[in-house]
PDB file of N, CA, C and O in Angstrom:
ATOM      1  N   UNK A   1     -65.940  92.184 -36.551  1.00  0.00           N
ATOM      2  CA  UNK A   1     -65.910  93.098 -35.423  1.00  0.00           C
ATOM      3  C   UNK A   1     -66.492  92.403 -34.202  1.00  0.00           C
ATOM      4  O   UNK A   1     -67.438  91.621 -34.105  1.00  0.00           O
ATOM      5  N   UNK A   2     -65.700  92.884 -33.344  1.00  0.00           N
ATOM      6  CA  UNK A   2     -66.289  91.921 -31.949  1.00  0.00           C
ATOM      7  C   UNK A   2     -67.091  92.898 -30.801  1.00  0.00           C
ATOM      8  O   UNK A   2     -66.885  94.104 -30.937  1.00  0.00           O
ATOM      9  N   UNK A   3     -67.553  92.685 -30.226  1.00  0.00           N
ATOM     10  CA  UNK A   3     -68.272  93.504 -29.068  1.00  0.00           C
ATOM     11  C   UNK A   3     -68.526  93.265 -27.633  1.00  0.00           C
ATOM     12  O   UNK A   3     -69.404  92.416 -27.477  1.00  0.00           O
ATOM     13  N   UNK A   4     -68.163  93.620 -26.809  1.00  0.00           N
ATOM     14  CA  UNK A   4     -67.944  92.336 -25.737  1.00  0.00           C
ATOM     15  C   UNK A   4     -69.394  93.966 -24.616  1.00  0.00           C
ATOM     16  O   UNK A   4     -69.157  95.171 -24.692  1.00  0.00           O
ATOM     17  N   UNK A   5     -70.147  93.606 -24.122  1.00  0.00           N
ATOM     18  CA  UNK A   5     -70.689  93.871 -23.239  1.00  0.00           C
ATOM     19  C   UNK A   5     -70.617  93.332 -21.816  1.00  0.00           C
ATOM     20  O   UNK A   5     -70.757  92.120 -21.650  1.00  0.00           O
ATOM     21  N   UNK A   6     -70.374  94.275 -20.600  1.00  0.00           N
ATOM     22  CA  UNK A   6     -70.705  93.982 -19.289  1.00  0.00           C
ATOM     23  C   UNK A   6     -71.637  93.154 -18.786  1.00  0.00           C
ATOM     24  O   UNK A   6     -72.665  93.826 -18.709  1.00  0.00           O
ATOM     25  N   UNK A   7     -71.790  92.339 -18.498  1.00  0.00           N
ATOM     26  CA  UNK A   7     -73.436  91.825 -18.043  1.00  0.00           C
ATOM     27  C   UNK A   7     -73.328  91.746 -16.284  1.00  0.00           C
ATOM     28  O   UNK A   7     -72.414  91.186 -15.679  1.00  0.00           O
ATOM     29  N   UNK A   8     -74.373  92.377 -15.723  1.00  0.00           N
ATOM     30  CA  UNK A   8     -74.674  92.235 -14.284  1.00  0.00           C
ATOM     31  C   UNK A   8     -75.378  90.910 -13.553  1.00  0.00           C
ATOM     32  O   UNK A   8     -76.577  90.872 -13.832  1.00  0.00           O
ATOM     33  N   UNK A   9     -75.035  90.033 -12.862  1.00  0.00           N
ATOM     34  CA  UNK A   9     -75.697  88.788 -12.212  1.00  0.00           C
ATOM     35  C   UNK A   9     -75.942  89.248 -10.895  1.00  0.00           C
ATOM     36  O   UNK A   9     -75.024  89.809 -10.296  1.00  0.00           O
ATOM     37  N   UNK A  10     -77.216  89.070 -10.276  1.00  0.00           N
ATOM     38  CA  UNK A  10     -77.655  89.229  -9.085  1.00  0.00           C
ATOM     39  C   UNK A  10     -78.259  88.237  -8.937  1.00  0.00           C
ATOM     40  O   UNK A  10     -78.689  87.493  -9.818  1.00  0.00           O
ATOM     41  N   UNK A  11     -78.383  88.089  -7.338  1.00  0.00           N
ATOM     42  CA  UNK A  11     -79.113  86.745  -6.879  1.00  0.00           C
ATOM     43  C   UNK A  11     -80.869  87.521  -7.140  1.00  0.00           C
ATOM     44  O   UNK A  11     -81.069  88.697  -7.443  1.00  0.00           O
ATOM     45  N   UNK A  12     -81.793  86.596  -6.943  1.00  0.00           N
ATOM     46  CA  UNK A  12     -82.947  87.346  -7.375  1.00  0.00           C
ATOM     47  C   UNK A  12     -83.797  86.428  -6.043  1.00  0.00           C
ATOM     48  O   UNK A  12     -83.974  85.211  -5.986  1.00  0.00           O
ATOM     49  N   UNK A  13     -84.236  87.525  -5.020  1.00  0.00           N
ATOM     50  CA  UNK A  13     -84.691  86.787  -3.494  1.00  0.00           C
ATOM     51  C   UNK A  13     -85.895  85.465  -3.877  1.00  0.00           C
ATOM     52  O   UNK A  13     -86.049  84.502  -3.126  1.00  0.00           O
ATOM     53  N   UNK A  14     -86.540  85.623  -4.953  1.00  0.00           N
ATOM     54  CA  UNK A  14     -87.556  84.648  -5.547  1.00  0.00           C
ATOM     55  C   UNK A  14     -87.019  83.689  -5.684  1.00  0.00           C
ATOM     56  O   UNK A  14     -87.609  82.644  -5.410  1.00  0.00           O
ATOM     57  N   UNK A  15     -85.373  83.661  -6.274  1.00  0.00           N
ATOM     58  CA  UNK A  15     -84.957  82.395  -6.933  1.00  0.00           C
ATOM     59  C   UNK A  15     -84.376  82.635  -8.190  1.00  0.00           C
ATOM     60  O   UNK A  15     -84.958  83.373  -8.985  1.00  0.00           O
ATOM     61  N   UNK A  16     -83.293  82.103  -8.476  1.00  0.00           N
ATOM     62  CA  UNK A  16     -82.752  82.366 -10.197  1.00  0.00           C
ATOM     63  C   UNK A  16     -82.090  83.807  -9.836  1.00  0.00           C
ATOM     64  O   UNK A  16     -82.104  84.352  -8.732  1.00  0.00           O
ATOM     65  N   UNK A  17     -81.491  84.303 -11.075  1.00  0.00           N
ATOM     66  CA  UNK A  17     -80.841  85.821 -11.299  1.00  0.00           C
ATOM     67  C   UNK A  17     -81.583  86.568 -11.722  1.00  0.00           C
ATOM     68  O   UNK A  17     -82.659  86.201 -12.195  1.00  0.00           O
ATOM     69  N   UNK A  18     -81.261  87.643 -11.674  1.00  0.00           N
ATOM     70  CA  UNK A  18     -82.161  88.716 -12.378  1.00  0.00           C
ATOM     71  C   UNK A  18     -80.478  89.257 -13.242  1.00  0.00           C
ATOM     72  O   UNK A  18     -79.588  89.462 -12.417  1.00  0.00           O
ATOM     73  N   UNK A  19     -80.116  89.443 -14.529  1.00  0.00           N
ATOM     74  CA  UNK A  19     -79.599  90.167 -15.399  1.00  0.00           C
ATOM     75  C   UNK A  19     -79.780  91.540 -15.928  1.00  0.00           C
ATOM     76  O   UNK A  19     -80.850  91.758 -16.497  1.00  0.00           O
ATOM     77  N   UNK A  20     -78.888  92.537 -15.834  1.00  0.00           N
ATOM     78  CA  UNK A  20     -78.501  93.539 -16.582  1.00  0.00           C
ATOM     79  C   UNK A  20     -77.654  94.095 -17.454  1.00  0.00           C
ATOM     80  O   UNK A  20     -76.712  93.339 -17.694  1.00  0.00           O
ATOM     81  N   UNK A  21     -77.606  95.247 -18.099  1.00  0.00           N
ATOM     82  CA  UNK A  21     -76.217  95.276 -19.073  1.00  0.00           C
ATOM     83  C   UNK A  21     -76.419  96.998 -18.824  1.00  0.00           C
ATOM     84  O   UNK A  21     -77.419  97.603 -19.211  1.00  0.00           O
ATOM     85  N   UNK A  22     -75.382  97.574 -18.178  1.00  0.00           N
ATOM     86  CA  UNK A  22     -75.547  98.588 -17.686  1.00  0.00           C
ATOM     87  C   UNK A  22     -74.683  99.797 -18.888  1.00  0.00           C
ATOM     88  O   UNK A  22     -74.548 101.005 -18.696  1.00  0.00           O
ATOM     89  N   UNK A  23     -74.168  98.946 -20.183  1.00  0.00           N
ATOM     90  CA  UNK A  23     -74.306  99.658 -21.323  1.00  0.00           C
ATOM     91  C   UNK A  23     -75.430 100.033 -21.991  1.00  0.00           C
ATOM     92  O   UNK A  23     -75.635 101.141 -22.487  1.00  0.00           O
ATOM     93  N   UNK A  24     -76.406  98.762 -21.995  1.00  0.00           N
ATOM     94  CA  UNK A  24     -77.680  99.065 -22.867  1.00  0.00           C
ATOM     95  C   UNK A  24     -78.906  99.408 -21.731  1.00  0.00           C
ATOM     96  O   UNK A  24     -79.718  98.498 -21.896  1.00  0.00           O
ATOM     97  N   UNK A  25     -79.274 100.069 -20.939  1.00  0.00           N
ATOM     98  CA  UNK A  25     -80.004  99.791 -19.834  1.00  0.00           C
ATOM     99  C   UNK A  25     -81.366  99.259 -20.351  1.00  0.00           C
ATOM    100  O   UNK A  25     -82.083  98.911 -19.413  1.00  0.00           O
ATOM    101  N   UNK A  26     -81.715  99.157 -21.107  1.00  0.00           N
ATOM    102  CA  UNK A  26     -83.272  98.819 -21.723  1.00  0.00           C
ATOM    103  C   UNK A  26     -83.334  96.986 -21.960  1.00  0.00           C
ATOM    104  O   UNK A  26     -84.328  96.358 -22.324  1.00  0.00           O
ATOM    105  N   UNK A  27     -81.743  96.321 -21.579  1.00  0.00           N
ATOM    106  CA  UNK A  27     -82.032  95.445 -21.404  1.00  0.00           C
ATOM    107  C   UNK A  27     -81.923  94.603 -19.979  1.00  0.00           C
ATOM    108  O   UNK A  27     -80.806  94.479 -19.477  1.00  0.00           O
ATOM    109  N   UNK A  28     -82.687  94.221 -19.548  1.00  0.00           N
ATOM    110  CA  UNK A  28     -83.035  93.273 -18.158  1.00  0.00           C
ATOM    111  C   UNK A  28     -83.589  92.528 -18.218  1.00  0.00           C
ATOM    112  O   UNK A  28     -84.663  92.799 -18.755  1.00  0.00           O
ATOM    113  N   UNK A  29     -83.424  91.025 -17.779  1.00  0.00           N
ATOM    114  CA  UNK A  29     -83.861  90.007 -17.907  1.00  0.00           C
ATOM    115  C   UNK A  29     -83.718  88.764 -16.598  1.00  0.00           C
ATOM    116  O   UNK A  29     -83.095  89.138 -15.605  1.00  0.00           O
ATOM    117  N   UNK A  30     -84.349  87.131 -16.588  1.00  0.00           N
ATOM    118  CA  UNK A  30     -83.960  86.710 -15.664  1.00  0.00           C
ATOM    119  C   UNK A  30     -83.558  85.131 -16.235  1.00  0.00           C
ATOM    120  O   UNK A  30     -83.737  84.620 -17.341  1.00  0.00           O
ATOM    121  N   UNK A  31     -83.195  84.820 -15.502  1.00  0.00           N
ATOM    122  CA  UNK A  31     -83.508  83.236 -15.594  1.00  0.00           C
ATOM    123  C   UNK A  31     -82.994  82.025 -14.087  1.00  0.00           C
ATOM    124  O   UNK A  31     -82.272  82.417 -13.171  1.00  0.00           O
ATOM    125  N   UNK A  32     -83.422  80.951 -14.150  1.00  0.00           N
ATOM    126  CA  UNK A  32     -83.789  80.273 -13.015  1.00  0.00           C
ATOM    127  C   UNK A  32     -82.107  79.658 -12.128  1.00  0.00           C
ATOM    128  O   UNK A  32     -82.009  79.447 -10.920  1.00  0.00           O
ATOM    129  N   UNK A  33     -81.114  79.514 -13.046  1.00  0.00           N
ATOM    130  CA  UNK A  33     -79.881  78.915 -13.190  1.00  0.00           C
ATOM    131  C   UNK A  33     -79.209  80.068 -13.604  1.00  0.00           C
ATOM    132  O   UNK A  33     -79.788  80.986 -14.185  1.00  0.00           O
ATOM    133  N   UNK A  34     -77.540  80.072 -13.229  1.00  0.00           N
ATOM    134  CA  UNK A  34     -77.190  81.100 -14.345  1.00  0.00           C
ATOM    135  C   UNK A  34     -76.676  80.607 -15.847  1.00  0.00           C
ATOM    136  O   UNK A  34     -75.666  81.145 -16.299  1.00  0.00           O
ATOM    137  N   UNK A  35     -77.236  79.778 -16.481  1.00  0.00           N
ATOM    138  CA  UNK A  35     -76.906  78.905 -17.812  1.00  0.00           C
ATOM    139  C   UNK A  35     -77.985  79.713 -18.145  1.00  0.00           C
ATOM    140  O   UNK A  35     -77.737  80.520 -19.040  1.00  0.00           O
ATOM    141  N   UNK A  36     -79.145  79.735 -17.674  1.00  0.00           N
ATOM    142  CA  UNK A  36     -80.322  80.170 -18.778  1.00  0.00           C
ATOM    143  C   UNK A  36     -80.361  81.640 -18.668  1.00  0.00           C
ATOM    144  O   UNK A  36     -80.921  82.306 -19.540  1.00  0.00           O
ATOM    145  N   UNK A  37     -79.837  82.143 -17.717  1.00  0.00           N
ATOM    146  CA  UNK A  37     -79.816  83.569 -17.639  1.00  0.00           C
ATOM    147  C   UNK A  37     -78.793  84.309 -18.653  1.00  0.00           C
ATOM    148  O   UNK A  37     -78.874  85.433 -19.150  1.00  0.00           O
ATOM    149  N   UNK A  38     -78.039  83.544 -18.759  1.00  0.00           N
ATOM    150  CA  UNK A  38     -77.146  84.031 -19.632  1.00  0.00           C
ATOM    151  C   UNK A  38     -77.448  84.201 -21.045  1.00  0.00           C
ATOM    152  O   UNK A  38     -77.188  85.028 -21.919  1.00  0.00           O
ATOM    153  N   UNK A  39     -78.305  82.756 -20.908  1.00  0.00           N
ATOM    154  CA  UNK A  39     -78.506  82.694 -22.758  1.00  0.00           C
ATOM    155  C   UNK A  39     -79.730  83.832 -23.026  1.00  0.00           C
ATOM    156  O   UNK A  39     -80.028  84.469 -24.036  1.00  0.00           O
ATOM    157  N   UNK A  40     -80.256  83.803 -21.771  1.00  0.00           N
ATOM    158  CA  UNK A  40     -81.679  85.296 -22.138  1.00  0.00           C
ATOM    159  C   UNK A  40     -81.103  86.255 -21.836  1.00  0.00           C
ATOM    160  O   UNK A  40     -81.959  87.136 -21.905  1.00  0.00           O
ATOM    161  N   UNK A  41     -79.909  86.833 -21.444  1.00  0.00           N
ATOM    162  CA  UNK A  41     -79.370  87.953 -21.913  1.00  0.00           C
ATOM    163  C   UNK A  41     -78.875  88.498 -23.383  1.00  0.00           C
ATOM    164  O   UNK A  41     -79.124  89.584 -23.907  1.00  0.00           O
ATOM    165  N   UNK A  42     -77.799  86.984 -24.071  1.00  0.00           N
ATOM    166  CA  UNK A  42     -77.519  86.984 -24.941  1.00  0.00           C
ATOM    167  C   UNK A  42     -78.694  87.284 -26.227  1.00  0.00           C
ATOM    168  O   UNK A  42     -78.450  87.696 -27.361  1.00  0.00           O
ATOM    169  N   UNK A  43     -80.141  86.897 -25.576  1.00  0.00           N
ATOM    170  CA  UNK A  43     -81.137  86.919 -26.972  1.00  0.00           C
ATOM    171  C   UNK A  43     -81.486  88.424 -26.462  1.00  0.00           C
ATOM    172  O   UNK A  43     -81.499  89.161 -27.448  1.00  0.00           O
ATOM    173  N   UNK A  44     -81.709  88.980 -25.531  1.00  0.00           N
ATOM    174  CA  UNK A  44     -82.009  90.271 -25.425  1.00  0.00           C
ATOM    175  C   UNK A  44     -81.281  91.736 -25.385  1.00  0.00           C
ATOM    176  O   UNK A  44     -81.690  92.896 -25.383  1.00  0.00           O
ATOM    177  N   UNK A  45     -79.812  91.014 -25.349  1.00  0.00           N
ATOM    178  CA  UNK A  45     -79.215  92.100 -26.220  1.00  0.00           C
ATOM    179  C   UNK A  45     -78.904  92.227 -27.726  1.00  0.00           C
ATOM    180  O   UNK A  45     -78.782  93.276 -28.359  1.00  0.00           O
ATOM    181  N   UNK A  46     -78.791  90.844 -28.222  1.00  0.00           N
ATOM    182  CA  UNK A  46     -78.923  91.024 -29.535  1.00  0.00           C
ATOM    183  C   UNK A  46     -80.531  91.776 -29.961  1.00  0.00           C
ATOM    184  O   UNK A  46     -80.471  92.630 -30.845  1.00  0.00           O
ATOM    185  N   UNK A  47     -81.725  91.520 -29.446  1.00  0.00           N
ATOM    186  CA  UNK A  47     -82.849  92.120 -29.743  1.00  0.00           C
ATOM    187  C   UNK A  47     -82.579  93.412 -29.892  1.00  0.00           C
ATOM    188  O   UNK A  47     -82.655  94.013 -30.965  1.00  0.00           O
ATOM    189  N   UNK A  48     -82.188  93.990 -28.609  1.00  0.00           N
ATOM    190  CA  UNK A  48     -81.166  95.429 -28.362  1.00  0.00           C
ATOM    191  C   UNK A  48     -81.141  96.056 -29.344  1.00  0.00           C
ATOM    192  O   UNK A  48     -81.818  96.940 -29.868  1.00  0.00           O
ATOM    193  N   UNK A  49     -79.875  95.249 -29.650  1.00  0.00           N
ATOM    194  CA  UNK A  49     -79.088  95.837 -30.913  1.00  0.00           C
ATOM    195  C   UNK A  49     -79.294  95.733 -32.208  1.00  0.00           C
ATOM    196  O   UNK A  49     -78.659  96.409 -33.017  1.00  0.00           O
ATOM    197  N   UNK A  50     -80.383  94.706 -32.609  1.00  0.00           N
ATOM    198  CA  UNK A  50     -80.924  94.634 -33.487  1.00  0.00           C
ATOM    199  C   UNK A  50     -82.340  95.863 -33.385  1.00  0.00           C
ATOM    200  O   UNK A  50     -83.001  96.276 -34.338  1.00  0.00           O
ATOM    201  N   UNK A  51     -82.464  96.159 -32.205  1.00  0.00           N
ATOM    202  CA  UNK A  51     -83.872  97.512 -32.256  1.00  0.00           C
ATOM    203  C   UNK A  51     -82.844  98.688 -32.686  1.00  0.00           C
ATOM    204  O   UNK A  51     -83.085  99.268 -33.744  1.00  0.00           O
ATOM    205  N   UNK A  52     -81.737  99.064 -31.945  1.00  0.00           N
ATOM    206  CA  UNK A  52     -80.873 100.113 -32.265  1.00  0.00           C
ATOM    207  C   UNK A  52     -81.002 100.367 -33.818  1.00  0.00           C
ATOM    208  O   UNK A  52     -81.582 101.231 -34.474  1.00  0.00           O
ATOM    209  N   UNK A  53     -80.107  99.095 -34.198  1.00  0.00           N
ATOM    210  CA  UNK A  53     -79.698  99.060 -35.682  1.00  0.00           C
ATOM    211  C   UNK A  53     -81.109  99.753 -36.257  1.00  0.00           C
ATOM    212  O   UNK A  53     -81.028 100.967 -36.442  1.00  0.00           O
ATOM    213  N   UNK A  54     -82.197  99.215 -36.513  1.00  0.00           N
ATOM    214  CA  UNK A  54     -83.490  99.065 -37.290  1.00  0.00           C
ATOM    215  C   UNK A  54     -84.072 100.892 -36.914  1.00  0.00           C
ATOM    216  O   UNK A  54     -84.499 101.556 -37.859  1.00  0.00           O
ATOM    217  N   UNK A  55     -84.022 101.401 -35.749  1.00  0.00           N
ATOM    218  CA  UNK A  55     -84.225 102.523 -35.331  1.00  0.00           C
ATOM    219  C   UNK A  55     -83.064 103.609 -35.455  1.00  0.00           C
ATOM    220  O   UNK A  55     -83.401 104.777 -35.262  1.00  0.00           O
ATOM    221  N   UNK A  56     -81.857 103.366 -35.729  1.00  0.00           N
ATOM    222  CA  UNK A  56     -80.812 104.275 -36.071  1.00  0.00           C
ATOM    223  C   UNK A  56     -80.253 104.844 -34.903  1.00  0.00           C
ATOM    224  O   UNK A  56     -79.610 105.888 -34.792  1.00  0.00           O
ATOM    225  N   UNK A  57     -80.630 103.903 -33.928  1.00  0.00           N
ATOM    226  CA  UNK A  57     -79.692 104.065 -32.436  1.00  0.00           C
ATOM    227  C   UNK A  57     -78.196 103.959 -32.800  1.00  0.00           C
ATOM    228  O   UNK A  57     -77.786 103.365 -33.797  1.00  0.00           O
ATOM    229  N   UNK A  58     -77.440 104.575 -31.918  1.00  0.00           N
ATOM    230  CA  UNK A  58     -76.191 104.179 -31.868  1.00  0.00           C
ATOM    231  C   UNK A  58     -75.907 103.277 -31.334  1.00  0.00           C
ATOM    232  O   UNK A  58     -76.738 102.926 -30.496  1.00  0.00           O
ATOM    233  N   UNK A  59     -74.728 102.447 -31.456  1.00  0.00           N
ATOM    234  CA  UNK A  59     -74.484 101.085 -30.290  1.00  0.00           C
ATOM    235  C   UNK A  59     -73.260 102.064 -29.365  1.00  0.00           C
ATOM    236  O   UNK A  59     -72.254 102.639 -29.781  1.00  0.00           O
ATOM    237  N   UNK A  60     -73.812 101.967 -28.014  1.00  0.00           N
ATOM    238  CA  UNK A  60     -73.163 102.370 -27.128  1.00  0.00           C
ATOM    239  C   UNK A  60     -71.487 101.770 -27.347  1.00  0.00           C
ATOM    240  O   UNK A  60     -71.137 100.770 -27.974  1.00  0.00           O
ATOM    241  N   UNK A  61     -70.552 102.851 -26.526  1.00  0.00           N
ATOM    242  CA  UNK A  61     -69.276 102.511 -26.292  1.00  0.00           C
ATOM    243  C   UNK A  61     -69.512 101.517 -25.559  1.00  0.00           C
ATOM    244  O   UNK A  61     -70.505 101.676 -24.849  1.00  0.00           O
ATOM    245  N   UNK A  62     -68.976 100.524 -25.445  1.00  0.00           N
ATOM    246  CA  UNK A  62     -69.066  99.589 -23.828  1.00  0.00           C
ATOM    247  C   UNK A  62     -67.667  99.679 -23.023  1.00  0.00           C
ATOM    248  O   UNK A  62     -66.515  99.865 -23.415  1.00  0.00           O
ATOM    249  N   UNK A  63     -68.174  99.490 -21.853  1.00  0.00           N
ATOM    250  CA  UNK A  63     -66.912  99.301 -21.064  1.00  0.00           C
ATOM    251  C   UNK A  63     -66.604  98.232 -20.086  1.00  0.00           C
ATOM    252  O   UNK A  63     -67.389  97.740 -19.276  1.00  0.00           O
ATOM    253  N   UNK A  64     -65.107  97.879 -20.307  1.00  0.00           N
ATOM    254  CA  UNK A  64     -64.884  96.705 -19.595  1.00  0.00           C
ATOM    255  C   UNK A  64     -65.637  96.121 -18.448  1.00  0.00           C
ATOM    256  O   UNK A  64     -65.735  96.890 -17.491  1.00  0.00           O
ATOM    257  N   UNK A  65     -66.182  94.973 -18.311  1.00  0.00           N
ATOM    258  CA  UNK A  65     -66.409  94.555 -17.361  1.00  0.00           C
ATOM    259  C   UNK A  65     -65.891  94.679 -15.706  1.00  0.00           C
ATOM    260  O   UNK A  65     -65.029  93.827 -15.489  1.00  0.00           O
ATOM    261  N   UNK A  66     -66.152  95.392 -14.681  1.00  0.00           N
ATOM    262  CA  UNK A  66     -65.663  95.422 -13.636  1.00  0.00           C
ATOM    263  C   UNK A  66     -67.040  95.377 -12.707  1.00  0.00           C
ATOM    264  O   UNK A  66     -68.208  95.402 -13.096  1.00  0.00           O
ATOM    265  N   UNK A  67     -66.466  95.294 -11.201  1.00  0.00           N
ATOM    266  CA  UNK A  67     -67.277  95.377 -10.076  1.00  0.00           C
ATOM    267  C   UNK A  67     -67.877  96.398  -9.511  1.00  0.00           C
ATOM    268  O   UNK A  67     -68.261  96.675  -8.374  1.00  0.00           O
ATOM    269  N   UNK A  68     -67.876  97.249 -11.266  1.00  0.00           N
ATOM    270  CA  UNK A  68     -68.779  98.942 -11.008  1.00  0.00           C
ATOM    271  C   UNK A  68     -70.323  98.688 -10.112  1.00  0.00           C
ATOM    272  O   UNK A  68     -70.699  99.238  -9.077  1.00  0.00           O
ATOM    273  N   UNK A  69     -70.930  97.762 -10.860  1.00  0.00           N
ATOM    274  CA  UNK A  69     -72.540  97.457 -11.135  1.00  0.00           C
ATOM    275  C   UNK A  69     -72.223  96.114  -9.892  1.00  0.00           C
ATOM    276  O   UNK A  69     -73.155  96.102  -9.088  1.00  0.00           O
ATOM    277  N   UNK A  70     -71.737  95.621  -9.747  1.00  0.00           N
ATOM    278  CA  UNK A  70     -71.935  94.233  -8.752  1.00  0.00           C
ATOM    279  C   UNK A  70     -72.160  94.638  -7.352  1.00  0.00           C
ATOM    280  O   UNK A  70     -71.536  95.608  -6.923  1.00  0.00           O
ATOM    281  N   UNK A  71     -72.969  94.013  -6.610  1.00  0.00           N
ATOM    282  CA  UNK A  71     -72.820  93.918  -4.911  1.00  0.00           C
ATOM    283  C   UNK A  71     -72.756  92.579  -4.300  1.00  0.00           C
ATOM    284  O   UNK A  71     -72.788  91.602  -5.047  1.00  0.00           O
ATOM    285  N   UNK A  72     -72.687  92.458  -3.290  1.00  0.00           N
ATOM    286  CA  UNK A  72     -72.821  91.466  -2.393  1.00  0.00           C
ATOM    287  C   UNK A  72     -73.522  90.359  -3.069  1.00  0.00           C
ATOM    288  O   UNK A  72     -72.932  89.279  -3.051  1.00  0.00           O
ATOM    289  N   UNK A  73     -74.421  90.402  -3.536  1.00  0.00           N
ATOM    290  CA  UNK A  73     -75.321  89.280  -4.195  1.00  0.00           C
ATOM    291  C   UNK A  73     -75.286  89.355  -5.524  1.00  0.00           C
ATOM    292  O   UNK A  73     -76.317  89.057  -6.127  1.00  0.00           O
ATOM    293  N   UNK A  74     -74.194  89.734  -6.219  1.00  0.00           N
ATOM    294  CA  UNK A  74     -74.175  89.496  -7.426  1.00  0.00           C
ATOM    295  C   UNK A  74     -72.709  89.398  -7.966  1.00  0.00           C
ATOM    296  O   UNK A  74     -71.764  89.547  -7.190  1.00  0.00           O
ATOM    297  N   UNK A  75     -72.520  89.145  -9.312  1.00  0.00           N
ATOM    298  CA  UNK A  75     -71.299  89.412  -9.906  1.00  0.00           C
ATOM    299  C   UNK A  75     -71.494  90.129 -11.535  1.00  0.00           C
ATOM    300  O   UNK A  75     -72.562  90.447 -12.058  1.00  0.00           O
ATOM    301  N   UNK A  76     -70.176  90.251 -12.090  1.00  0.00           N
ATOM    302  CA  UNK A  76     -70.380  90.788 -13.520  1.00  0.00           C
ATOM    303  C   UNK A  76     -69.366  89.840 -14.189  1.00  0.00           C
ATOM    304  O   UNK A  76     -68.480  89.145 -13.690  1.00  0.00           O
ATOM    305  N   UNK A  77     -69.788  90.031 -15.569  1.00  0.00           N
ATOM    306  CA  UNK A  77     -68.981  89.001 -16.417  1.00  0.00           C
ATOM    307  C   UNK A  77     -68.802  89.757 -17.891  1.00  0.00           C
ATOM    308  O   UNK A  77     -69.502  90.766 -17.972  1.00  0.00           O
ATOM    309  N   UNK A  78     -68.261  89.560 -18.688  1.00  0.00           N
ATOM    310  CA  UNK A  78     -68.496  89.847 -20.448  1.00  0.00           C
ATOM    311  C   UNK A  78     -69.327  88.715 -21.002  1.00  0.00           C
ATOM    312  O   UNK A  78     -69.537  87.610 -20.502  1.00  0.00           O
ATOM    313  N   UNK A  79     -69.768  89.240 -22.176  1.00  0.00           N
ATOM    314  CA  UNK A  79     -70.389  88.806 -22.943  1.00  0.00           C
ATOM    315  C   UNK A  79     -69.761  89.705 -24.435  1.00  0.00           C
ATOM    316  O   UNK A  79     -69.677  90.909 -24.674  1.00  0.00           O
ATOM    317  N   UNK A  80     -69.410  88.524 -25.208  1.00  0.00           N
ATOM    318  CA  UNK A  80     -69.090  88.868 -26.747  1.00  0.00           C
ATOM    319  C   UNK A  80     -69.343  88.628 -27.979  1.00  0.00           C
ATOM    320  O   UNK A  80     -68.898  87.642 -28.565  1.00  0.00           O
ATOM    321  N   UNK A  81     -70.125  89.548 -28.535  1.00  0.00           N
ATOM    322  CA  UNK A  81     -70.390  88.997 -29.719  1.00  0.00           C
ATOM    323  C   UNK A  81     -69.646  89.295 -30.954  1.00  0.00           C
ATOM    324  O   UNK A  81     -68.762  90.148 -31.036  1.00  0.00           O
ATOM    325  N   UNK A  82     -70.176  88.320 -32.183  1.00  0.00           N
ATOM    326  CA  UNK A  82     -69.552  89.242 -33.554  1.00  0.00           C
ATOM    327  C   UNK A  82     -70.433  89.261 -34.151  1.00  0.00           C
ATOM    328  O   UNK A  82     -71.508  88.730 -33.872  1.00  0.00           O
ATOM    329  N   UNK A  83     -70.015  90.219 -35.628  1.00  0.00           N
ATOM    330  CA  UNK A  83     -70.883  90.560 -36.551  1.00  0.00           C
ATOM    331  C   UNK A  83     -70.987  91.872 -37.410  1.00  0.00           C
ATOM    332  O   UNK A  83     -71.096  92.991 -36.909  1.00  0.00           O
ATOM    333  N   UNK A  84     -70.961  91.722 -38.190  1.00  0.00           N
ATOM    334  CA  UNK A  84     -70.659  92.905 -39.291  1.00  0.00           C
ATOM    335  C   UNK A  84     -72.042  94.023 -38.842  1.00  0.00           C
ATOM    336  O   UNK A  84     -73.080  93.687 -38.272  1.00  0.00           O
ATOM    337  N   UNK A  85     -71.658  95.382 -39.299  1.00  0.00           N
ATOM    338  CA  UNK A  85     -72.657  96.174 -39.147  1.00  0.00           C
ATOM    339  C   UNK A  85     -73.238  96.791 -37.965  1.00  0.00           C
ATOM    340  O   UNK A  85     -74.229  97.519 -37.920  1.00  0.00           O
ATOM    341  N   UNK A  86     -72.444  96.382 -36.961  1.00  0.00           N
ATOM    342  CA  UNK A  86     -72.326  97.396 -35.556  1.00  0.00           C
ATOM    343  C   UNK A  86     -71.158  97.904 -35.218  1.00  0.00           C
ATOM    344  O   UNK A  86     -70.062  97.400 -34.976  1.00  0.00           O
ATOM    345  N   UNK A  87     -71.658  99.227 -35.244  1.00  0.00           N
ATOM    346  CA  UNK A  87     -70.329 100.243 -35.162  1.00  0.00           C
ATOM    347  C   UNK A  87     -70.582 100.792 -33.917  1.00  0.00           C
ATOM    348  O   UNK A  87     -71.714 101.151 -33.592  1.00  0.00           O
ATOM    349  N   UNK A  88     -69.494 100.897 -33.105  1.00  0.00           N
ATOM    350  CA  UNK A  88     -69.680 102.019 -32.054  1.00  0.00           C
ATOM    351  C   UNK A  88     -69.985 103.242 -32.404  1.00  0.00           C
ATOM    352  O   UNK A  88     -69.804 103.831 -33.470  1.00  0.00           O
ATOM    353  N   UNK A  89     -70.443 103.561 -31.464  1.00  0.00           N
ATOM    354  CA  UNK A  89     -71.156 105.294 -31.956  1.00  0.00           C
ATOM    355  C   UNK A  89     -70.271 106.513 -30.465  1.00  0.00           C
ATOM    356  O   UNK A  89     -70.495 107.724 -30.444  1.00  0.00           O
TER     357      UNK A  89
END
């Protein structure tokens, strides 16, 4: 089963991005480049979804990536994972 989540990129005025996933909102994160931002999204939504799973959360529907969540200083992208044992709810 595959899962593809939205992810939000903003410029971050300090420097680096600041990341969101406006399916899971409990995850936000940053990093300095967008290479590392990405990969600390990727570990903090799996955390996510690994808290869901362990707590009996549902895994949100997700929805396609678009320029819902983006502005001027940012963009959106997918992110996809696999793996047995996450079901949409």
């Amino acid at each position: 089963m595959q899962v593809q989540f939205a992810v939000v990129f903003r410029d971050d005025p300090e420097g680096g991005y600041v990341v969101s996933v406006p399916d899971l909102p409990e995850v936000v994160t940053e990093g300095d480049t967008i290479e590392e931002a990405r990969r600390n999204a990727e570990e903090a939504i799996l955390c996510a979804l690994e808290a869901r799973i362990d707590l009996g959360m549902p895994i949100p529907r997700t929805q396609p990536a678009t320029s819902r969540d983006a502005t001027k200083a940012g963009f959106v992208t997918q992110i996809t994972f696999s793996g047995s044992g996450w079901a949409s709810a």
